[in-house]
Structures are given as structure tokens and as C-alpha cells.
BAKE-441491 format. One record per residue (C-alpha): x, y, z. Coordinates in Angstrom, 3 decimals. Layout:
> xx:yy:zz
> X:Y:Z
...
END
This chain:
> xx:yy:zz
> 0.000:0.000:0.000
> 2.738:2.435:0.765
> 4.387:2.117:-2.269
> 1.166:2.786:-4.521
> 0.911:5.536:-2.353
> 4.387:6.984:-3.109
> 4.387:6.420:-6.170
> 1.010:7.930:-6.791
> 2.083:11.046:-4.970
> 5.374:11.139:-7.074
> 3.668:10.963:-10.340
> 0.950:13.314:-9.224
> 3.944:15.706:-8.559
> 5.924:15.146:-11.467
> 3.143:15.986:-13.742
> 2.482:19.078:-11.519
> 6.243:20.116:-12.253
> 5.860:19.705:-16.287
> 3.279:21.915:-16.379
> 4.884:24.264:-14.192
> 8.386:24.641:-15.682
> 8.111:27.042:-17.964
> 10.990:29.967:-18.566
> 10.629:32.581:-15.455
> 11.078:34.804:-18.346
> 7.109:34.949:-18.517
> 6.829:36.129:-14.860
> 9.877:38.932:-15.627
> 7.810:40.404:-18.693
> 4.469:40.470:-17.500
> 6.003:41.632:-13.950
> 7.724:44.349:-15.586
> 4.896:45.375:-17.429
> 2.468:45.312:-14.104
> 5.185:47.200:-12.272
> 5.590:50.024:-15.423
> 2.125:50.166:-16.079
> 1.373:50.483:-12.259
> 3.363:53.235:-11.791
> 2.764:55.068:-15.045
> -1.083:55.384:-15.071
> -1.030:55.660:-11.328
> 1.090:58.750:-11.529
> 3.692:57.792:-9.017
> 5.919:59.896:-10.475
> 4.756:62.411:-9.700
> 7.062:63.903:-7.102
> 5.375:66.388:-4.269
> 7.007:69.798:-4.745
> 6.940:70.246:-1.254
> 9.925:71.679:0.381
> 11.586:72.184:-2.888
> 11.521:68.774:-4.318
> 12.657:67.264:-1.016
> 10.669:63.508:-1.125
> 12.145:63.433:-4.626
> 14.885:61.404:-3.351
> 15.193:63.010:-0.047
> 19.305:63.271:1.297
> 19.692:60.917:-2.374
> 18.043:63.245:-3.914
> 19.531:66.306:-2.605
> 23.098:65.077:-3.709
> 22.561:63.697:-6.227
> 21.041:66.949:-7.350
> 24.654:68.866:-6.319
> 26.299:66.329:-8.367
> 24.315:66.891:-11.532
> 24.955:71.042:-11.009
> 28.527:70.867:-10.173
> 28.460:71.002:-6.016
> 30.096:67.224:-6.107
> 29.043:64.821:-3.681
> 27.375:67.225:-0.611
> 24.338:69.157:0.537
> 22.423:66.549:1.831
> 19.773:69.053:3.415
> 18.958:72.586:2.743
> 20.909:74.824:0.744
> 24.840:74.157:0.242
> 26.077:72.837:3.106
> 29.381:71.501:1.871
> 30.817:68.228:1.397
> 28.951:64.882:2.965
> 29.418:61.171:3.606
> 25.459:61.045:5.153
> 24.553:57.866:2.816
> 26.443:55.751:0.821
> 27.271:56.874:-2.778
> 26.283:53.594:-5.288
> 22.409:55.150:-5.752
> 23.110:59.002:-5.685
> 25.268:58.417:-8.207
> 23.235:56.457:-10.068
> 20.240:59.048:-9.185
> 22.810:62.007:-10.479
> 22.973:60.351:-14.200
> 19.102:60.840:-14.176
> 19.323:64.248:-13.679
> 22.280:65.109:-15.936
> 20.371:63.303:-18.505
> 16.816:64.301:-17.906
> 16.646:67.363:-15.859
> 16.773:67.899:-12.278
> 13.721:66.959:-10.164
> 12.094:66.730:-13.531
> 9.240:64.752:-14.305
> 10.810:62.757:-16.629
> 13.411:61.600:-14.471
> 11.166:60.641:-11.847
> 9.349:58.262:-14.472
> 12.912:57.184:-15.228
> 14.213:56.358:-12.453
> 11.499:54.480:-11.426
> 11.227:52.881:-14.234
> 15.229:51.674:-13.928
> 14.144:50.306:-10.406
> 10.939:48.343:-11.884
> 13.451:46.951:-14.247
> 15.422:45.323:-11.191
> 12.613:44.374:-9.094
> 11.471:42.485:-12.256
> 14.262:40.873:-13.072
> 14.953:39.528:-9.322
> 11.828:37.074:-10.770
> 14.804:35.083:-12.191
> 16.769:34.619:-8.642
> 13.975:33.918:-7.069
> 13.098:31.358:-9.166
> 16.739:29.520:-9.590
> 17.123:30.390:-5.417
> 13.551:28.129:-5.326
> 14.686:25.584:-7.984
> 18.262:24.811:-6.461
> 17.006:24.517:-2.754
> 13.367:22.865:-2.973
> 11.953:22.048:-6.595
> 10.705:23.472:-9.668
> 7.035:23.837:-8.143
> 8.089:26.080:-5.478
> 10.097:27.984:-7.893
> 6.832:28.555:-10.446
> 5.186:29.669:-7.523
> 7.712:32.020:-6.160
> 8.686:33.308:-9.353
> 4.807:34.607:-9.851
> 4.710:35.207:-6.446
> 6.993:37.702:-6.495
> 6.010:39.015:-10.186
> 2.438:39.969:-9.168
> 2.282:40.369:-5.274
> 1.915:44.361:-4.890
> 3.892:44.102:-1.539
> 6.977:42.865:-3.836
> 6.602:45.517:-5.673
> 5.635:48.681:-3.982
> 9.305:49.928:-3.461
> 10.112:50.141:-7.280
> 7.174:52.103:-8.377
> 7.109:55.056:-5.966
> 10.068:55.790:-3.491
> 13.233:56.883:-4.576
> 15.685:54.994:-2.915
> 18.349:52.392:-2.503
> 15.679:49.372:-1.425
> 15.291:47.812:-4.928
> 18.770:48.125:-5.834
> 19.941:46.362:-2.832
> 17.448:43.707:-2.985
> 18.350:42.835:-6.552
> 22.498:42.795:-5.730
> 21.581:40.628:-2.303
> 19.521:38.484:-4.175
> 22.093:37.458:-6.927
> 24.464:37.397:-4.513
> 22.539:34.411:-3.047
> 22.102:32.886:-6.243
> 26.118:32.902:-6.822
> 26.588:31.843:-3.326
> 24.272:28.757:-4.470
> 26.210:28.095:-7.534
> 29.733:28.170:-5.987
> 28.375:25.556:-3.324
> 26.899:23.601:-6.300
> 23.388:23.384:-4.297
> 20.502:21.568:-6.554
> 23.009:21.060:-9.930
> 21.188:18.021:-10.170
> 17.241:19.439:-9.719
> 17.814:21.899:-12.613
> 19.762:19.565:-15.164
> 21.689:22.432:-16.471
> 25.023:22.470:-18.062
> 28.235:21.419:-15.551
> 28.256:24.122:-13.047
> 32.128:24.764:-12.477
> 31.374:25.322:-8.571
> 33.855:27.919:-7.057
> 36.266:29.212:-9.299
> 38.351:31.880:-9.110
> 36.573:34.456:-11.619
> 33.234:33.515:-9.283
> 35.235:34.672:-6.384
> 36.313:37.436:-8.099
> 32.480:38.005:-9.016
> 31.555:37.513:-5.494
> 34.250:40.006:-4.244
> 32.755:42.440:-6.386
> 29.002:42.337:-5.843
> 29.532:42.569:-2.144
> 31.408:45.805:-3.099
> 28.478:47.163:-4.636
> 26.501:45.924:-2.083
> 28.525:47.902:0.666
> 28.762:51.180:-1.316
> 24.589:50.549:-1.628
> 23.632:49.579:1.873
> 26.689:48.134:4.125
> 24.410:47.055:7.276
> 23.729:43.691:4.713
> 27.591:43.310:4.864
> 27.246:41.445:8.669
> 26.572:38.563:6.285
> 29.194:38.473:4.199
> 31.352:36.735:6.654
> 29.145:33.414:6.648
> 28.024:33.344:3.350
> 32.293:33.297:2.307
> 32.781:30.909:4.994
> 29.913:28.488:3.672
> 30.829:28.311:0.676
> 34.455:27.234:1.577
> 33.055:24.923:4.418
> 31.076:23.416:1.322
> 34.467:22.316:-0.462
> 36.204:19.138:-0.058
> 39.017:19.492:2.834
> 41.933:18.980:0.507
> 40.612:22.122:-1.371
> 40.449:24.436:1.305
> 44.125:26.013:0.861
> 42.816:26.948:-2.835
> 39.214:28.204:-1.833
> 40.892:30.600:0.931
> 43.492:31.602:-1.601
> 40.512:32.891:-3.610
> 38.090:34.030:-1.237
> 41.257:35.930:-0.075
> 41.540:37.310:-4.003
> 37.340:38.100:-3.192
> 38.050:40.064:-0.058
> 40.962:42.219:-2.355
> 38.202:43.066:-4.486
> 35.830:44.217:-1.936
> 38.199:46.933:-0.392
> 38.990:47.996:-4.070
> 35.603:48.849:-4.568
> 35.633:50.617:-1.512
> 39.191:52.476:-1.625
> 38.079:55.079:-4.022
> 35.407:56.490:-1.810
> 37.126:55.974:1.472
> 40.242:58.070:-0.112
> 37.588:60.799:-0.981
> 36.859:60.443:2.432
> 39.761:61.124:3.850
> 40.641:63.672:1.386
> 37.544:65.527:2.456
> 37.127:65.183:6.252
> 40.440:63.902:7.557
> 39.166:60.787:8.990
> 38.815:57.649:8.147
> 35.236:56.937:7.003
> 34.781:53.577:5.803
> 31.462:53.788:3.628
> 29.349:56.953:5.499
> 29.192:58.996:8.846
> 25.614:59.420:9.822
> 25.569:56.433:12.099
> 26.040:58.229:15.462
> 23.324:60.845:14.826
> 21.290:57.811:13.686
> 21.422:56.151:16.653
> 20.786:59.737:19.241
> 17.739:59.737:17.285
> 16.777:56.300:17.335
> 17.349:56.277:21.786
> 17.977:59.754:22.034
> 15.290:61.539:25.207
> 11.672:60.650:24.155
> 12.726:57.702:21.724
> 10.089:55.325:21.354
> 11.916:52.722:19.090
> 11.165:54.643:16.053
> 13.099:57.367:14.552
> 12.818:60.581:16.061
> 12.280:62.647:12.728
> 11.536:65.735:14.586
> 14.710:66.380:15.554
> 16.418:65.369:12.428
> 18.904:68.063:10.494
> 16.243:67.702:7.411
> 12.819:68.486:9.640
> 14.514:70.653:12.880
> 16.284:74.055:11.792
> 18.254:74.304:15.119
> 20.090:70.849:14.268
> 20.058:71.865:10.520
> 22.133:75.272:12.178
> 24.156:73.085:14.224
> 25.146:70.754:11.130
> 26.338:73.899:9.558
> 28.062:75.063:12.361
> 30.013:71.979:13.407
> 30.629:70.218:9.934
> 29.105:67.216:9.064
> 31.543:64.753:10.686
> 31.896:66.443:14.062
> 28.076:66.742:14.615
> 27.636:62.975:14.275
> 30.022:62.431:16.276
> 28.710:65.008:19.182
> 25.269:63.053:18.605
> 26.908:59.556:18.575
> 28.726:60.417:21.847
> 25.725:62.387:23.448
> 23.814:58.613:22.536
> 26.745:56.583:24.325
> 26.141:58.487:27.621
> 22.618:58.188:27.314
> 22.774:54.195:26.430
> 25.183:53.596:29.035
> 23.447:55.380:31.567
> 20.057:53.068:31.303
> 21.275:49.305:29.811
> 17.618:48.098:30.557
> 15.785:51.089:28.358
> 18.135:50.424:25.333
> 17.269:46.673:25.680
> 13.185:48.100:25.248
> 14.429:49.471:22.578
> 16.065:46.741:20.899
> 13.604:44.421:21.966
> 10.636:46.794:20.070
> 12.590:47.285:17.227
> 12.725:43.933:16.761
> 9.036:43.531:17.070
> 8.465:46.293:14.334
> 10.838:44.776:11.934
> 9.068:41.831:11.880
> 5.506:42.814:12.756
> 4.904:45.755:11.097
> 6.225:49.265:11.693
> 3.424:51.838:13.017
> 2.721:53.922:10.277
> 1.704:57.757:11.004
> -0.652:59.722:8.911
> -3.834:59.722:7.680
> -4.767:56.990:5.452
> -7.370:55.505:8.007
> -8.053:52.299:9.899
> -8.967:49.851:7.303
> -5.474:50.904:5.328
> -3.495:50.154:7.896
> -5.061:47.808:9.655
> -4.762:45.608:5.484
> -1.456:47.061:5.889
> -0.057:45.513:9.416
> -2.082:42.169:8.632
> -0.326:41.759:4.937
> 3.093:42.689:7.064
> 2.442:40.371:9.880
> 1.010:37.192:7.671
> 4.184:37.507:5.208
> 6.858:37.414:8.262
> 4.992:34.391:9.833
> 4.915:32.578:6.942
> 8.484:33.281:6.043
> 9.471:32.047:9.577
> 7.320:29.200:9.812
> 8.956:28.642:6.401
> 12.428:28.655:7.117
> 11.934:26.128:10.639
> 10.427:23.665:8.185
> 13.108:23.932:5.939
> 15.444:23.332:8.867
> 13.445:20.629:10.483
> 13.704:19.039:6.907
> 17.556:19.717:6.451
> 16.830:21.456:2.647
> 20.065:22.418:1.386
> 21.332:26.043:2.372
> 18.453:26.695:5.001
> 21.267:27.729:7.440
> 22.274:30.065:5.417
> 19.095:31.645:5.064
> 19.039:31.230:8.833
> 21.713:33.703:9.070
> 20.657:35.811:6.729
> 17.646:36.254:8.788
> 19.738:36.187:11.680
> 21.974:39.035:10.783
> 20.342:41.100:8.185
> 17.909:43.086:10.988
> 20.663:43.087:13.767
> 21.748:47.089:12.683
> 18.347:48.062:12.818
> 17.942:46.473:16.190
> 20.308:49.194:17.688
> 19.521:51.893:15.778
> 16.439:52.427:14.178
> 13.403:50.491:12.051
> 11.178:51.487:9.365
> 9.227:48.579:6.974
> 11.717:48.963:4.010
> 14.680:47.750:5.781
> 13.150:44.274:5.323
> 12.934:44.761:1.385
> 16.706:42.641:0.971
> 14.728:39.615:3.230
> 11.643:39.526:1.310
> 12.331:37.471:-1.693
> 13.473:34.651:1.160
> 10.096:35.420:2.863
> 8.219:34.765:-0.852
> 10.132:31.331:-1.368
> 9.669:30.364:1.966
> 6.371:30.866:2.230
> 5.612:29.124:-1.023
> 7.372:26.156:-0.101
> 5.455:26.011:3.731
> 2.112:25.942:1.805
> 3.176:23.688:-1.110
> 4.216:21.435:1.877
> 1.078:21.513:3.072
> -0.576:20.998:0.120
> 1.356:17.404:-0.246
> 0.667:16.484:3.192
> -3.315:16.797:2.513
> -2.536:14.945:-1.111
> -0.449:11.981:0.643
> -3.233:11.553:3.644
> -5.582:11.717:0.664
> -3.849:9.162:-1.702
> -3.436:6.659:1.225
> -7.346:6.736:2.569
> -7.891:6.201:-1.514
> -5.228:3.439:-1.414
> -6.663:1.883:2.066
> -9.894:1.881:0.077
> -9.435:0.029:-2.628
> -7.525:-2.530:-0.083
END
């Protein structure tokens, strides 16, 4: 009985998987289109004037605007305020070659650069689907792949906020996918050509979309450490000399992507600023007097003219540090209130982040339950897939793990989980498609008891 069982179920899945393994190429175009579409007839791009163009962007925006006039890279706020380090410089840049090209806080580079991060968020479709396909099957992967083509949550980032979320989710998420590769995960499940495993131009590779990474958003690089070390703990032990020999060549070209801009730094300040220098007022304003776990953007150079007057006064790199130490005192002074603090930041990152303004009860109510369902699921996910022992769930572990641990400490808003969420979508996917074959199995066997 078992085996008619099994093999029922097998062939039941097997024809489920040819008529589900189509090219993700499908989910990329009609995902792009949704996403273009979306944010075309919806008018997301159009930018509030407000405060001359500020939410176009915000601190990106604002220097990437004194790039594209001749200023260089500063004047993150109001008005020339000199030279900055506040955010990292991958997306301003980018952000800049939209305005030389089509005009500064123009419409048409709003529609542009939107449309540049729609092209991204479409095209993670494809590492979604080969992250699904090497580490469960190529049912999960279908799933995920549309998932993450059509869900509006996936794609709300790309077609209206100007900022580095989409292009740090796309880098971390083919980062993952080369990770896979080099550790030759599920070679087998997608029958592709031989996959040459960890070579030295995939190091090299590595090395240099973790650079990219860093200069985008460096609180993802906590995981570069483990995701280097599992794929050399995934080699054979008379290998290892070679794979540290080239992880060592990866690790060269991750400070060479970052030597450029921390020479600028020095050049500029006279300190050594590894990637940006905001972090100390960043975290006075995330425990600062009054902090509530959220960021106090009341007292934030962009919203409070005394601290904007201050930031003048003091240069940029001494008044982070006179908020950074001013937050040290305070921290160290009350242990048990920072712990709060940590402790409801990690709530929020996971449960939804409260959400002021006026766009009533039912919107955010839909909003915190969409949040709340997607981390559960992801979670609930990701202990099956450990229960189970899939291939590279511990590595998602730490992903999970580490990824949130900045914001923790610091501060928490609902885009910081953006890099996470294409996990979340495969995860979740693969916890109901499990669930799906439990119900079939129990189903199959009462048939097969049946007919016994």
C-alpha cells in the first residue's frame, strides 16, 4: 500500500512540475509590465514639490542633485552645506545620471528612475526562481517566481520611493544565487550544463558584488562573513588552501571597490570613514530623550532648523560624532531602556512598523495584517526547511539572523526588510506547497486503504 501511495504522490507531482516549468522569463515580462504600467497610469511619479523637491529622493536626492549642477558629492539638506558622507554613494550616483540626462527633479526623471528600479525588481523574478529551484523544486520555484512578479507588496518599493531598497534587494539576491552556484546546491534538480562550482573568476564576481553591495547599503555586509565561509566549508578538505586563496583574491576586491570612496573620504574630512558617517546621529535619534523605538524625525537636520544650524556650524563629521557620543552616555546610563528598545525594534521589523498619517483604519489595519502574515509565513517557512535539512536553510538562517541586527540598535522602518523579502516569498511558497502534499499523501493513502 505504501508504495502505490508513493508512487502515486510522485507521479501526481511530477506531472504538476511539467506543467509548471516554464521559462521565469514569462513572470519577468508580465512583472515588468504590471510594475511600469502600475506606476505610469497611477502617476507615481509624480514627485510632491513640497519643500523644494525634497521627497524626490530626499538626502539621495539632494546630492545627487549637487552632483548633476557641479556642487560634487554634498548638501544633503537645505541649501549648500558643503561636502557629505550622510549615505552611501552607489544610488546618488546612479540618481545624479538621471538628472544630468533628464533634468533635475524633472518629471521625466522621476518616471525614469522608477522605471530603472521596476526593471530590477522584475528581473529579481529570475533569482527567485533559480534560489527556489536549487534549494526545494521546480514547483516552489513557479510559484515564487509569480509570487513575487504579481504580489503588490513585492513591488511597492520600485514604483514610488526613490531609494536604494530595490537596488539592494536585486544585488543581495544574486548574490545568493552565486553563493548557491559556488556551493553547487541543486546542480542536479535543474539539469543544467556542468556548473564549475567555485572558481576563481566567481570569487572574483563575489568580491565584487559585495562591493556594490557595501557602497549601496553596508548594514547587509554582517553577512558576508558566513556566506564566504559556507561556501568554503562546502568544499572538499583537501581544497580548502585553494578556496581561501581565492576568497582571499574576493576580499581584495571588496576593499577595491571601496578604496576610491574611502580616499575621498579622507581627502575631504580627515578621517577615516569607511562607507558613510551618519551612524552616530542615527542612533541619538533612534534612543535619544523621548525615543520610542522609532526614529525621532523631529529632531532630524532635514525636519529641525536648530540641528540643521548646528550641522552647519560643526561640519558634518563632528556633529555625528557630538550626537553619537551624546547617545553613548545616554545608552550607558540606562542598559535596561536600550534593551526596550532593541527588543521593540525587533518587534516592528518583523511585525509591522506603526505607520503615522492619515490613510485611516482599514489601510493600515490591510497594511499591518499583509506585514504580519508575510513574516509568519516566512518564519514558519524557514523552521520547516530546517526541520527538513533542505540544502542552504542555514544560510538563510543567518541571513535572517543578521540582516535586521543594525536596525535592532539603531532604528526600524518597513523597508529595511525589502533585501529579506524574496526569502520570505520562497519560503512561504514552499510552507504551503508542503502543506498541500501532506493533505494529497493523507488523501492518496485513505484512496489506497480503500481500494484494499
Amino acid at each position: 500500500m505504501n508504495r502505490i501511495t508513493e508512487s502515486s504522490f510522485r507521479s501526481l507531482d511530477a506531472q504538476s512540475l511539467d506543467a509548471k516549468s516554464s521559462s521565469p522569463w514569462t513572470a519577468v515580462w508580465i512583472g515588468l509590465f504590471v510594475r511600469i504600467a502600475y506606476m505610469t497610469l497611477a502617476r507615481t511619479w509624480r514627485m510632491r514639490p513640497y519643500d523644494h523637491h525634497f521627497a524626490f529622493g530626499y538626502e539621495m536626492g539632494r546630492i545627487a542633485q549637487a552632483i548633476a549642477t557641479g556642487y560634487g558629492y554634498a548638501d544633503p539638506f537645505r541649501g549648500h552645506t558643503g561636502p557629505t558622507a550622510w549615505v552611501p554613494p552607489l544610488y546618488p550616483w546612479i540618481l545624479a545620471g538621471d538628472f544630468r540626462l533628464f533634468g533635475v527633479y524633472s518629471a521625466l526623471s522621476a518616471w525614469m528612475i522608477l522605471a530603472f528600479d521596476c526593471v530590477l525588481n522584475a528581473l529579481i523574478v529570475l533569482a527567485v526562481w533559480e534560489i527556489a529551484a536549487r534549494c526545494f523544486n521546480r514547483n516552489v520555484a513557479w510559484w515564487s517566481a509569480w509570487v513575487w512578479a504579481l504580489y503588490p507588496a513585492a513591488m511597492q518599493y520600485a514604483i514610488k520611493s526613490v531609494w536604494e531598497m530595490t537596488l539592494t534587494t536585486f544585488l543581495f539576491s544574486w548574490v545568493l544565487v552565486l553563493t548557491l552556484r559556488m556551493r553547487r546546491i541543486g546542480d542536479a534538480a535543474l539539469s543544467t550544463k556542468p556548473n564549475p562550482g567555485s572558481t576563481i573568476k566567481r570569487w572574483a564576481f563575489f568580491g565584487l558584488l559585495w562591493g556594490l553591495i557595501a557602497l549601496s547599503n553596508p548594514a547587509l555586509c554582517l553577512f558576508l562573513p558566513v556566506a564566504g565561509l559556507w561556501i568554503v566549508g562546502g568544499s572538499p578538505r583537501r581544497l580548502w588552501p585553494r578556496q581561501i586563496g581565492c576568497a582571499a583574491l574576493a576580499a581584495l576586491i571588496f576593499i577595491a571597490c571601496l578604496v576610491p570612496w574611502t580616499w575621498r573620504d579622507w581627502r575631504v574630512f580627515h578621517h577615516f570613514i569607511p562607507l558613510r558617517d551618519n551612524l552616530g546621529v542615527e542612533v541619538y535619534l533612534g534612543n535619544g530623550p523621548g525615543a520610542t523605538g522609532l526614529l525621532m524625525e523631529y529632531d532630524h537636520p532635514f525636519q529641525a532648523p536648530d540641528q540643521l544650524r548646528l550641522y552647519r556650524q560643526m561640519g558634518e563629521y563632528s556633529y555625528s560624532h557630538w550626537r553619537g557620543d551624546l547617545a553613548k552616555r545616554i545608552i550607558l546610563a540606562n542598559p535596561g531602556r536600550f534593551l526596550v528598545l532593541c527588543l521593540k525594534r525587533a518587534y516592528y521589523f518583523w511585525f509591522s512598523v506603526p505607520h503615522p498619517g492619515d490613510e485611516g483604519f482599514i489601510n493600515e489595519y490591510g497594511r499591518n495584517l499583509n506585514f504580519q502574515f508575510t513574516s509568519l509565513v516566512g518564519l514558519f517557512g524557514l523552521a520547516l526547511a530546517l526541520r527538513r535539512r533542505i540544502p542552504a536553510a542555514w544560510l538563510f538562517f543567518w541571513a535572517f539572523l543578521l540582516l535586521p541586527l543594525t536596525y535592532y540598535a539603531v532604528t526600524v522602518h518597513a523597508r529595511f526588510r525589502h533585501p529579506l523579502e524574496p526569502l520570505i516569498a520562497i519560503l512561504a511558497v514552499y510552507l504551503f506547497q508542503s502543506a498541500e502534499k501532506s493533505r494529497e499523501v493523507r488523501w492518496l493513502r485513505r484512496g489506497a486503504a480503500a481500494r484494499t
